[in-house]
C-alpha positions, 0 to 999 in steps of 0.5 A: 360250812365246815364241820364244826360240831367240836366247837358247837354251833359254829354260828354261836359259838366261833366268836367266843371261842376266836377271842379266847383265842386272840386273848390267849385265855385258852389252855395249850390244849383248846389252842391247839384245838382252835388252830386246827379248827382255823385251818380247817374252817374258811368261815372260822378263818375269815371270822378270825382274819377280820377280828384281827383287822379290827383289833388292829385298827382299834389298837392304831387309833387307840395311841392318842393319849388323853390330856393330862388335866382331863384326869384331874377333871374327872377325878374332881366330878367324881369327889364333888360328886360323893361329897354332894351325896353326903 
């Protein structure tokens, strides 16, 4: 494994720090940071690649909309249950 002292423990840590990174929660410093450490890192890198595939998937799967009086359904569970508990 590469040096990755300046995340800390790459095992613990990479993941954290790799979604920070895909959900541009960093500041422009630890982007940069991070970038470097991508192309430097393989394991890192790989790690990255795959969430980006997953994240993909999920955002494909993800374009169904649910049904219009599903929401309505809920929403009266929920008052009919508060109105229970009163």
């Amino acid at each position: 494994m590469s040096d990755c002292r300046s995340l800390g423990d790459c095992d613990d840590s990479r993941m954290v720090r790799i979604y920070e990174y895909l959900d541009g929660a960093l500041s422009c410093d630890d982007l940069a940071e991070i970038k470097e450490h991508l192309d430097s890192c393989p394991d890192c890198a790989q790690e990255y690649d795959l969430e980006c595939v997953i994240r993909s998937v999920v955002r494909r799967s993800c374009k169904e909309a649910a049904p219009e009086n599903l929401k309505a359904a809920i929403l009266e569970r929920i008052h009919s249950g508060r109105a229970a508990q009163v």
